[in-house]
C-alpha positions as a Markdown table, in Angstrom:
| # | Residue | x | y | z |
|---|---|---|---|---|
| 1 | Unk | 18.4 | -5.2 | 12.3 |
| 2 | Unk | 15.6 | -7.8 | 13.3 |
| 3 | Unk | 12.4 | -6.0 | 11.1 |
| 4 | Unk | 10.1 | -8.3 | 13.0 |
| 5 | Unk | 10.7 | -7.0 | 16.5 |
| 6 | Unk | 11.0 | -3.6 | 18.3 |
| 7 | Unk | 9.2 | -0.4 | 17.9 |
| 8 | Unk | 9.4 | 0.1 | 14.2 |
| 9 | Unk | 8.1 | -3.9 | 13.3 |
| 10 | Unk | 5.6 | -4.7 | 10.5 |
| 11 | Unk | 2.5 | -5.6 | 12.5 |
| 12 | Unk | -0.2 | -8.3 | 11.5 |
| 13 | Unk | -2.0 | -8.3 | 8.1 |
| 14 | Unk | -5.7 | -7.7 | 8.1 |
| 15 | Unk | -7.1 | -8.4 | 4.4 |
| 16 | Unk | -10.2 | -8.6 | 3.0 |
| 17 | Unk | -12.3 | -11.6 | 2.1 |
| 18 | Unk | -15.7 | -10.9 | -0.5 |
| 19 | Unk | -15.2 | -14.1 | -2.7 |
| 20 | Unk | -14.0 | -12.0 | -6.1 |
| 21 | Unk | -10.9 | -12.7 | -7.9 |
| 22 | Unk | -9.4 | -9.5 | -6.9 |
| 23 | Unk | -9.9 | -10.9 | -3.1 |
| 24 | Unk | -8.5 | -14.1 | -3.8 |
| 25 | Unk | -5.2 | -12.7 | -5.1 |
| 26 | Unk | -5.2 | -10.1 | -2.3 |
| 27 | Unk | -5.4 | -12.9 | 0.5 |
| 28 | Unk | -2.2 | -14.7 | -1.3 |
| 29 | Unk | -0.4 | -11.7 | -1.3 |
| 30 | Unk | -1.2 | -11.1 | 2.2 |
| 31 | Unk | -0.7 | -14.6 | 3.1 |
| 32 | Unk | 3.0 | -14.8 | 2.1 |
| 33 | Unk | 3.7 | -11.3 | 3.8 |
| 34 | Unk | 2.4 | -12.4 | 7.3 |
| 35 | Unk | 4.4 | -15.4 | 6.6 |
| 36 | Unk | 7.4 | -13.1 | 5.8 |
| 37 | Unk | 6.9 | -11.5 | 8.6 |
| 38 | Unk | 6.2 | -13.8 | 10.9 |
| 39 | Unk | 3.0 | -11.9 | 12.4 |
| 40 | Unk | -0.5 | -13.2 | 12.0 |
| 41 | Unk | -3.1 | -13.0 | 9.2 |
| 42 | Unk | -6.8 | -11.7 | 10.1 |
| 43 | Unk | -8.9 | -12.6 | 7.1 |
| 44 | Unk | -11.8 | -10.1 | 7.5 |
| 45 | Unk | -15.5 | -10.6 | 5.9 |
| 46 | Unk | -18.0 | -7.7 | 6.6 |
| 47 | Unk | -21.3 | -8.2 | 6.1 |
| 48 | Unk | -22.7 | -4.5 | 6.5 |
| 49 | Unk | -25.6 | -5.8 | 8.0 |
| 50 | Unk | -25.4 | -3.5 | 11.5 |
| 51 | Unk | -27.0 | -0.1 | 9.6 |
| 52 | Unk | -29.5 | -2.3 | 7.5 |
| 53 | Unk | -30.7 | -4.1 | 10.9 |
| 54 | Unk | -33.7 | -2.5 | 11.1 |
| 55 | Unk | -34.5 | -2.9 | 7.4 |
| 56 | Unk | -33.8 | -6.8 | 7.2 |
| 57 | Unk | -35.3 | -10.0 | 8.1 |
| 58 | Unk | -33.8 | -12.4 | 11.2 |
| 59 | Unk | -33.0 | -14.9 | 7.8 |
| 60 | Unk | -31.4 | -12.4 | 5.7 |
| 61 | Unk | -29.0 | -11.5 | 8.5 |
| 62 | Unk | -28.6 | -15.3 | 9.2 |
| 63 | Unk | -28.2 | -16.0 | 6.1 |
| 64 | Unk | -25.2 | -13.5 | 5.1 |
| 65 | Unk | -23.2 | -14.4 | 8.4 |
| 66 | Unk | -24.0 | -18.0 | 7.9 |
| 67 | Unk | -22.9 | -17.3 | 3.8 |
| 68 | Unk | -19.6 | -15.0 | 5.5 |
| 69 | Unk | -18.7 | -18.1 | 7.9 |
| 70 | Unk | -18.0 | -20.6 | 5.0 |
| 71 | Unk | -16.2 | -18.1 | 3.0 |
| 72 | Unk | -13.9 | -17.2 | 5.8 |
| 73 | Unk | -13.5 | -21.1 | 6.5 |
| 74 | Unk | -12.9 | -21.6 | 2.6 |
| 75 | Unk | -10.2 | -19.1 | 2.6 |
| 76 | Unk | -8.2 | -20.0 | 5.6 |
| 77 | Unk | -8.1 | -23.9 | 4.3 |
| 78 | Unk | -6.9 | -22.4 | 0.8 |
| 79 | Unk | -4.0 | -20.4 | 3.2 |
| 80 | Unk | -3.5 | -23.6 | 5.0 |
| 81 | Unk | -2.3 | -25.5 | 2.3 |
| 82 | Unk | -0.3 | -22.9 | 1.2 |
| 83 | Unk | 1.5 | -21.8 | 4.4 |
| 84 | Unk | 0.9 | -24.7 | 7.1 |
| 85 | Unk | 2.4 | -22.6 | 10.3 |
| 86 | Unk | 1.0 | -19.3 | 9.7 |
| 87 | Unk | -1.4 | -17.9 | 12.8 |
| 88 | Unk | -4.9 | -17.7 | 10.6 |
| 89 | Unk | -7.3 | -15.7 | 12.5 |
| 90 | Unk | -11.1 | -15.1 | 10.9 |
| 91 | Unk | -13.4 | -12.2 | 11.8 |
| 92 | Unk | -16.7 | -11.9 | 10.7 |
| 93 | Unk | -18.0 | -8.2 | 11.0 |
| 94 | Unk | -21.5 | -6.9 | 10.9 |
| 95 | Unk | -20.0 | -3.3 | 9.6 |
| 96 | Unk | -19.5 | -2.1 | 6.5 |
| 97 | Unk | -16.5 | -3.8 | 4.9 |
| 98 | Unk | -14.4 | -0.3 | 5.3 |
| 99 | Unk | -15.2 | -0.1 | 8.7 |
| 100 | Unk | -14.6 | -3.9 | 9.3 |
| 101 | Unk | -11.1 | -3.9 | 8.0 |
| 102 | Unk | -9.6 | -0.4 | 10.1 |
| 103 | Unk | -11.1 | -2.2 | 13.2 |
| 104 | Unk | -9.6 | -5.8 | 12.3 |
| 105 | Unk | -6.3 | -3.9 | 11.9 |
| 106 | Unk | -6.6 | -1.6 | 14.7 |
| 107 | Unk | -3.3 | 0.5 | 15.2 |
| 108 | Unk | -0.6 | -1.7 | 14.5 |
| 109 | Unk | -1.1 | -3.5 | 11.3 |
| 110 | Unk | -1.5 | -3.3 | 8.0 |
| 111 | Unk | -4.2 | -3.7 | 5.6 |
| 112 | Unk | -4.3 | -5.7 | 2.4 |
| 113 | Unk | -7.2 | -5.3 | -0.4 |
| 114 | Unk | -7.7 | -6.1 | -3.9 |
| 115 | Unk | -7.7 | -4.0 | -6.8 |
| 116 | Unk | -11.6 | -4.6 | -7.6 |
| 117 | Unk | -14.4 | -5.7 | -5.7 |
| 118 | Unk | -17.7 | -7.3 | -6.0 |
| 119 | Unk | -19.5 | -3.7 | -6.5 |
| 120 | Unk | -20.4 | -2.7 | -10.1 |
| 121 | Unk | -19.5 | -0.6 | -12.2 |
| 122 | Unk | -16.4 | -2.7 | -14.0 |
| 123 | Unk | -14.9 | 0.3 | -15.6 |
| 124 | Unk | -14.0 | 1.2 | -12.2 |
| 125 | Unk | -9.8 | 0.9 | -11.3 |
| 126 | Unk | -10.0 | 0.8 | -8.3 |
| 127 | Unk | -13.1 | -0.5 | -6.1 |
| 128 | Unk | -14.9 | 1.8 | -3.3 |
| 129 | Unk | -13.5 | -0.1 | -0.5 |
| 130 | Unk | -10.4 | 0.0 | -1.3 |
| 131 | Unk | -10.2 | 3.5 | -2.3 |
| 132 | Unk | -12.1 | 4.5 | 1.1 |
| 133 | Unk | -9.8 | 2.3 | 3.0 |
| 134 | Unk | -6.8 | 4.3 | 1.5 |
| 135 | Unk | -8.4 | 7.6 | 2.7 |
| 136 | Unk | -9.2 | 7.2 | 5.7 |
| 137 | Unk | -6.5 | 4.8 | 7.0 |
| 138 | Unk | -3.5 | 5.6 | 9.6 |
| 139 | Unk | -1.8 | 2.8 | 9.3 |
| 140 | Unk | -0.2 | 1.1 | 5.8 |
| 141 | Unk | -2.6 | 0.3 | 3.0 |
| 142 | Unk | -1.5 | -2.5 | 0.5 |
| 143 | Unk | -3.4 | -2.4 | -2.7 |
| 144 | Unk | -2.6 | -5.6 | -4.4 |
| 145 | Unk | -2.1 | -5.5 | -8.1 |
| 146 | Unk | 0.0 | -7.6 | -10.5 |
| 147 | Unk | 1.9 | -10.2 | -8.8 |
| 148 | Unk | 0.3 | -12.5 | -6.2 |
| 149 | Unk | 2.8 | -12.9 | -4.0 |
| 150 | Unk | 5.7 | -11.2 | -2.2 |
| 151 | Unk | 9.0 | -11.6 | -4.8 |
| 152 | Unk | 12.3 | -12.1 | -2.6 |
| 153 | Unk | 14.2 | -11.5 | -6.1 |
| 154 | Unk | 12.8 | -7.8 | -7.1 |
| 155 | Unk | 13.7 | -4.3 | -6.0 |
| 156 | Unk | 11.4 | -2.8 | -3.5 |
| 157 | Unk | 10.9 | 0.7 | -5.0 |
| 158 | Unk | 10.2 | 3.7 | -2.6 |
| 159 | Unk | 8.4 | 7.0 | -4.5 |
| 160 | Unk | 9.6 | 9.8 | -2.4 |
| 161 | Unk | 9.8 | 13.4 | -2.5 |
| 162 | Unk | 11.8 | 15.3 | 0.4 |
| 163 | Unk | 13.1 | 14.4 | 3.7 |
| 164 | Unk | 9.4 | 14.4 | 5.3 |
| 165 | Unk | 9.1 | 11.1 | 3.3 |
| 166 | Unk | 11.6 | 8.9 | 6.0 |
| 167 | Unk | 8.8 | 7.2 | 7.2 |
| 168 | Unk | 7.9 | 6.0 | 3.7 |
| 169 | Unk | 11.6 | 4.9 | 2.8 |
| 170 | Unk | 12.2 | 3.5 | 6.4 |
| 171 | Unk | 8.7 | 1.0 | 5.8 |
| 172 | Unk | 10.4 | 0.3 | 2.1 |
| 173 | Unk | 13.4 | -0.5 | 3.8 |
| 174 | Unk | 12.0 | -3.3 | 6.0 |
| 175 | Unk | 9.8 | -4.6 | 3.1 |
| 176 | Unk | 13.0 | -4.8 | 1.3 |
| 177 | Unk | 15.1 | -6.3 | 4.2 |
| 178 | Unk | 12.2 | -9.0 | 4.6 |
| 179 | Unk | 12.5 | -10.1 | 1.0 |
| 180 | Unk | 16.9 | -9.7 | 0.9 |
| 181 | Unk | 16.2 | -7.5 | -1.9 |
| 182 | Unk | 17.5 | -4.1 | -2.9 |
| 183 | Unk | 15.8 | -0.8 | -2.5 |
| 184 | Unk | 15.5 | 2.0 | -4.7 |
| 185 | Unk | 14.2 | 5.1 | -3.8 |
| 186 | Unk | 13.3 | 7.2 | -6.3 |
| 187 | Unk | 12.2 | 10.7 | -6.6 |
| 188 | Unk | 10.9 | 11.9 | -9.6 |
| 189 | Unk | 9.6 | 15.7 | -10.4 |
| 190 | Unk | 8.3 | 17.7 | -13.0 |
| 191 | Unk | 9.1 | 19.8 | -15.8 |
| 192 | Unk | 8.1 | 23.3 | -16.0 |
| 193 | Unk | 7.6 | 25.7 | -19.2 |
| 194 | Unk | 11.2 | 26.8 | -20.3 |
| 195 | Unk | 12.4 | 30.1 | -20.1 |
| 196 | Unk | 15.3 | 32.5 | -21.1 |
| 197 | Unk | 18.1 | 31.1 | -23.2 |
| 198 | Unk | 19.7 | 27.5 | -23.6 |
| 199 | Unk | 22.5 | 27.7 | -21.8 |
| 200 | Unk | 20.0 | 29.5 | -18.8 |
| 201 | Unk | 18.1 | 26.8 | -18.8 |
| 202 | Unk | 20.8 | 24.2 | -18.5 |
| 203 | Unk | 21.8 | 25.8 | -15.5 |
| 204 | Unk | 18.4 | 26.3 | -14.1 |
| 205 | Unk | 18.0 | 22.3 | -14.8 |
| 206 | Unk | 21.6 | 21.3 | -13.2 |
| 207 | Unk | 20.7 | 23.6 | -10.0 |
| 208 | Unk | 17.1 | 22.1 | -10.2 |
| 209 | Unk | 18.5 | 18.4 | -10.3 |
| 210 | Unk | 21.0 | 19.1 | -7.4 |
| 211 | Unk | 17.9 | 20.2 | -5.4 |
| 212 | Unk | 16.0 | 17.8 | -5.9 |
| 213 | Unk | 19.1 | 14.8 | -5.2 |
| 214 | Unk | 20.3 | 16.4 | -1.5 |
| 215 | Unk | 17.0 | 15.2 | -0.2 |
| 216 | Unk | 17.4 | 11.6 | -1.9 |
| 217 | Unk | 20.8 | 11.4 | -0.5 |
| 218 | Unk | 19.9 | 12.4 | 3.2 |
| 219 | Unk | 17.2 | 10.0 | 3.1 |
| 220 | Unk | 19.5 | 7.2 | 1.3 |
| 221 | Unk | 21.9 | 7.8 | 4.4 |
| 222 | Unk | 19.2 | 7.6 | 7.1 |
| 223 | Unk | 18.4 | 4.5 | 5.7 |
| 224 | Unk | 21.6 | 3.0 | 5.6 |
| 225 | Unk | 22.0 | 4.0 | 9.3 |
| 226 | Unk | 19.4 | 1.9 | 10.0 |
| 227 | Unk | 19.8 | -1.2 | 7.6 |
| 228 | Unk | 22.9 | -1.0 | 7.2 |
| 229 | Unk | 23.4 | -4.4 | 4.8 |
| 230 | Unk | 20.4 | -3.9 | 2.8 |
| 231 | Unk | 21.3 | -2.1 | -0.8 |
| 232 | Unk | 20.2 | 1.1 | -1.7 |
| 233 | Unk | 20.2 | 2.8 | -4.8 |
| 234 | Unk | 18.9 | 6.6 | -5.1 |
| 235 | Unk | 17.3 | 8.0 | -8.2 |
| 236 | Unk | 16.4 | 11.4 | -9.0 |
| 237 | Unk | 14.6 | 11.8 | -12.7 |
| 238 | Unk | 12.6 | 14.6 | -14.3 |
| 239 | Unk | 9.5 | 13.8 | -16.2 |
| 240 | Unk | 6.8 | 15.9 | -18.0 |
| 241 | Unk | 4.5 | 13.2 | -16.1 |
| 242 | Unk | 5.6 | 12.5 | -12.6 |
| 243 | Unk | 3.0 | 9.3 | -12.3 |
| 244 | Unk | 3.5 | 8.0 | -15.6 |
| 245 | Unk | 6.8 | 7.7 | -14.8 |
| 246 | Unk | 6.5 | 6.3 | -11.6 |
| 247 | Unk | 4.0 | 3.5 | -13.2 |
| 248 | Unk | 6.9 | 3.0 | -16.0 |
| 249 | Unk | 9.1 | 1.8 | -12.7 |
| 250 | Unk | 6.9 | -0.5 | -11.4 |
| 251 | Unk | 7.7 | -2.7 | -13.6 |
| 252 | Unk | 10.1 | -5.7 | -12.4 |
| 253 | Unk | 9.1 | -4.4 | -8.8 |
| 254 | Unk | 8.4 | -6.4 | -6.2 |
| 255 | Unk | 6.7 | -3.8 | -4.0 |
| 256 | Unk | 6.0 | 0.1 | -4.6 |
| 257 | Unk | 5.8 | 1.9 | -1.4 |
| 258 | Unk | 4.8 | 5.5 | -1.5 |
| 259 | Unk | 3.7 | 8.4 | 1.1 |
| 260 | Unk | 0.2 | 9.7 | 1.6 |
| 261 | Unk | 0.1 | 13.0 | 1.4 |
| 262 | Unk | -3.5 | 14.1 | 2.5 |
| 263 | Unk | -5.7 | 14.6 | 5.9 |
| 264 | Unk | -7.5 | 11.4 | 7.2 |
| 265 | Unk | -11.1 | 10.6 | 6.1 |
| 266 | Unk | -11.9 | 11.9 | 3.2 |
| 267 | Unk | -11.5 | 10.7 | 0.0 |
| 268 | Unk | -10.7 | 10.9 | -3.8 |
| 269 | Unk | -8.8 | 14.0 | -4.9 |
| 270 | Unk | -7.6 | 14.3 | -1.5 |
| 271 | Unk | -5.4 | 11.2 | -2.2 |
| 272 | Unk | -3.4 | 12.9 | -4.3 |
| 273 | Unk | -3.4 | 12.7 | -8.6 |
| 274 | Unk | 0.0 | 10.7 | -8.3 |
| 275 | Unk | -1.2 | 8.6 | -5.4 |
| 276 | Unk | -4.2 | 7.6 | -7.0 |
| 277 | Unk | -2.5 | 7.4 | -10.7 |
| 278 | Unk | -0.3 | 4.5 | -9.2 |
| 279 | Unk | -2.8 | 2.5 | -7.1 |
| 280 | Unk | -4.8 | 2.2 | -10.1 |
| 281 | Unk | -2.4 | 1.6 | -12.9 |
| 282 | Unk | 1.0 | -0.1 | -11.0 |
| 283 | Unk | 2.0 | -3.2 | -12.5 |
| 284 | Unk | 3.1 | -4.3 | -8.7 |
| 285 | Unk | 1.0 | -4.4 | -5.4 |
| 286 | Unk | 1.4 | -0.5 | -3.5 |
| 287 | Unk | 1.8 | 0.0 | 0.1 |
| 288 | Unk | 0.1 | 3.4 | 0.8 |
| 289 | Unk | 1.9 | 5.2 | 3.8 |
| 290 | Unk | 0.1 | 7.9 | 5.7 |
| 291 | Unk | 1.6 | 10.8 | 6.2 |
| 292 | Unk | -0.7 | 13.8 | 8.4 |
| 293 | Unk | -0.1 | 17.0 | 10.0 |
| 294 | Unk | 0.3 | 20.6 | 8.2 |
| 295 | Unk | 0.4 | 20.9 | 4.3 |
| 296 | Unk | 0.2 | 16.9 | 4.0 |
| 297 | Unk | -4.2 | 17.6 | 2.6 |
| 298 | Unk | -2.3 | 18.2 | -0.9 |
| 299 | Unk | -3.4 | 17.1 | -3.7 |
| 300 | Unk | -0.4 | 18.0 | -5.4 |
């Protein structure tokens, strides 16, 4: 299957430029997926200066567009040197940066930030922009962490957790089929308080486990359907914590890819404790994959 074409392709990548480290590594990373891809990069600066209009100066607003122009001419040499025939296209937005970045990306794309931003508050894991940009998207959020670069010699892991998740593992599939690598989807769930006897609970655990596979293995086989010479493994694991686990996998990935399960535009909580768990401690960049409609405003 040609992942760049038809219905299903990985769009352009939008990413956001503020001059921090955390930017810089996001716009390599996003960089070398366009390239993958073969789609365009949209290197996005937003000055937020539309709402303050009224509040500034004519040479404050000059100023930061003037100050947003050579940044976004910076960058795009830096990408140039790195990738010579990718499309480089700036945009310099008067919204706020959130704002800047779902319009830069409009419907079809995705969107690539860094971990941190310029903002304060360094304790903070994961920045404001970024973590309103994961709320309120409906298209794929990349939150770049670890590596700077897409890896073409890593597994692409897929955190799933029932058959609503295809879309998730069908994205993972193509990130995995971009890179030649393997996928492996994995679902991993919770351990309750025991109850009744030993040899009840080993049986409660062995019905539990088979459960919890069928759906791996129906997604697993709509996958193959579809891609049918990438590798795909399927693992099912219990944990007494579901995103420490999931962190745990990260490592040696090249890409986690995992389903949103909340309503658009809100934010925090609504995310999800696992969700947010892994776009603040993975050890590899995570690509956030909406999912909407009833029972997906979980935080669970």
């Amino acid at each position: 299957m040609d992942v760049t074409t038809g219905p299903r392709a990985l769009g352009r990548v939008a990413v956001g430029v503020d001059g921090s480290p955390s930017a810089r590594t996001a716009v390599l990373w996003a960089a070398a997926e366009a390239a993958l891809r073969g789609s365009s990069l949209c290197l996005v600066h937003a000055t937020d200066t539309d709402g303050l209009n009224p509040a500034l100066f004519r040479s404050e607003i000059d100023h930061g567009r003037r100050t947003g122009r050579e940044l976004l001419d910076r960058t795009a040499e830096a990408v140039a040197a790195r990738h010579p025939g990718l499309l480089v296209v700036q945009e310099l937005s008067g919204a706020p940066p959130p704002a800047g970045l779902l319009g830069a990306a409009a419907l079809s794309g995705t969107i690539v930030v860094g971990h941190r931003g310029l903002g304060g508050f360094s304790s903070l894991l994961l920045g404001s922009v970024g973590l309103e940009v994961a709320a309120a998207a409906t298209i794929p959020v990349v939150v770049v962490r670890g590596t700077t670069e897409p890896s073409d010699d890593r597994v692409v892991l897929a955190a799933v957790r029932d058959e609503n998740d295809l879309g998730c593992a069908l994205a993972a599939a193509r990130e995995a089929a971009l890179r030649k690598a393997p996928l492996r989807l994995l679902h991993v769930w919770g351990t309750g308080p025991g109850a009744g006897s030993r040899t009840e609970r080993r049986k409660g655990d062995e019905q539990s486990a088979h459960a919890h596979v069928h759906p791996m293995t129906v997604l697993a086989d709509r996958v193959q359907e579809d891609f049918p010479e990438l590798t795909v493994h399927c693992d099912g694991e219990k944990s007494r914590s579901v995103p420490g686990t999931l962190v745990e996998a990260t490592h040696g990935a090249a890409l986690l890819v995992v389903g949103g399960r909340r309503s658009p535009g809100y934010l925090g909580p609504t995310l999800g404790r696992t969700t947010l768990t892994l776009l603040q401690h993975a050890h590899c960049p995570v690509e956030l994959i909406p999912r909407h409609g009833p029972g997906h405003g979980s935080t669970s």
